[in-house]
C-alpha angles and dihedrals in degrees: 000000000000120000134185133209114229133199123195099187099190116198149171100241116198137188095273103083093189087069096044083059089053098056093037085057091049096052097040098055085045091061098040092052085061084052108270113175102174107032111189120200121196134266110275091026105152097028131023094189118101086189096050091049103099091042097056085041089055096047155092095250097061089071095048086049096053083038094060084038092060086039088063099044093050099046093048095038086232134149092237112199114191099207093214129006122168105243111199083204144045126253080257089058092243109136114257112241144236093031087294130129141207116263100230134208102190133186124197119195116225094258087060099255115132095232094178140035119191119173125198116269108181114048135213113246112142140111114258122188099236129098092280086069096199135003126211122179099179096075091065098022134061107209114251113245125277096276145127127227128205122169122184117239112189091322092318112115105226120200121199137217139145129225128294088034079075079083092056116071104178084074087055097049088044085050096050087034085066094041118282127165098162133048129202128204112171102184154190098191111175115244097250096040080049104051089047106040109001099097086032105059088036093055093048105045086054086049101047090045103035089235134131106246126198128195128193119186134185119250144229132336116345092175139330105309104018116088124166129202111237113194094139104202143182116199131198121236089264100050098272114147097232092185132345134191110211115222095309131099108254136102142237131213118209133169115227114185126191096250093084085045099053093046097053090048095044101046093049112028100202102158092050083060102055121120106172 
């Protein structure tokens, strides 16, 4: 039997990147000192501005923010996943366009090493009744190529995605169809898309694919119309909430171990049965 130690850190990210640091590096060494091996931060962590996010990506401070990253990693011998990070280039190293960036998921090893790059594939374009009004992240992010990431955590195969793919649950079969156990969402899920659908998606893409899923939202007010939903959860392979944080900033720690997973898998062998 092999189990694995998870962290969801939920926040309230703001604009300043430099604060958001500070409380990343308070919450992190919190869940690493209960024992956290693989910590996972939301999506937007280091910067909750769609409109900031080439510049930061431009600048000097992008280094100093992936420096204390690896810092972290390395001091709490943890795997470290940054749910989203603006990246100014491709995996390939060509400059994104039009004043746009990558949305990045990245995962960093405990010796420092990014060891996996996963950019968001599905954005986020729709009309929400809240006070934002409408979202459109194409116009400040180029989608991620039609990939799937897995990275191995201490023998678990850990697939990676980012927010709004959770509607889309071709990404989630192709995950678990190359070997995923364990499913990651980091999130900004807007307050009112999160109340109706957030626990919902999250439970069934763990049901339909026998994985545990974890989803890890923002939090709270970021300015004056953007409010996220909070509500940080880990669920079983059959749909079962394992641990849960409510609308403030905060994190929990919770050991998952194969044995669940097996057992679902073993006692009802979807997969086997597929025929599409």
């Amino acid at each position: 039997m092999k189990s694995l130690r998870i962290a969801a850190i939920q926040l309230t990210s703001v604009a300043d990147w430099s604060k958001n640091l500070e409380m990343v590096k308070k919450w992190v060494g919190l869940a690493a000192q209960d024992g956290a091996r693989l910590v996972v931060l939301p999506e937007n962590v280091f910067l909750f501005d769609g409109k900031a996010m080439r510049g930061l990506a431009d600048s000097e401070a992008q280094a100093v923010i992936l420096s204390a990253v690896r810092e972290l990693a390395i001091q709490y011998s943890i795997y470290l996943v940054v749910g989203s990070h603006p990246s100014a280039n491709r995996p390939n190293g060509d400059c994104v366009e039009n004043n746009r960036v990558r949305q990045s998921c990245l995962v960093f090893s405990p010796d420092g090493e990014l060891v996996k790059r996963y950019d968001k594939i599905h954005l986020f374009d729709v009309a929400v009744n809240d006070k934002a009004g409408a979202y459109k992240e194409s116009a400040s992010i180029e989608p991620g190529d039609i990939e799937t990431q897995i990275i191995d955590v201490d023998g678990f195969k850990v697939g990676l995605s980012i927010c709004y793919d959770v509607r889309f649950p071709e990404l989630y079969r192709a995950l678990s169809k190359a070997g995923a156990e364990i499913l990651l969402v980091p999130a900004a899920f807007t307050y009112v898309t999160g109340k109706a659908h957030w626990n919902t998606l999250l439970a069934a893409r763990a049901i339909e694919n026998q994985c545990f899923v974890l989803g890890v939202n923002q939090c709270g007010w970021h300015n004056e119309t953007r409010q996220t939903y909070g509500h940080s959860v880990l669920f079983s392979p059959t749909g079962e909430s394992l641990s849960h944080l409510e609308e403030a900033p905060g994190y929990f720690v919770c050991e998952v171990d194969d044995s669940s997973l097996v057992e679902c898998r073993e006692r009802m062998p979807c997969m086997s049965h597929r025929r599409l």
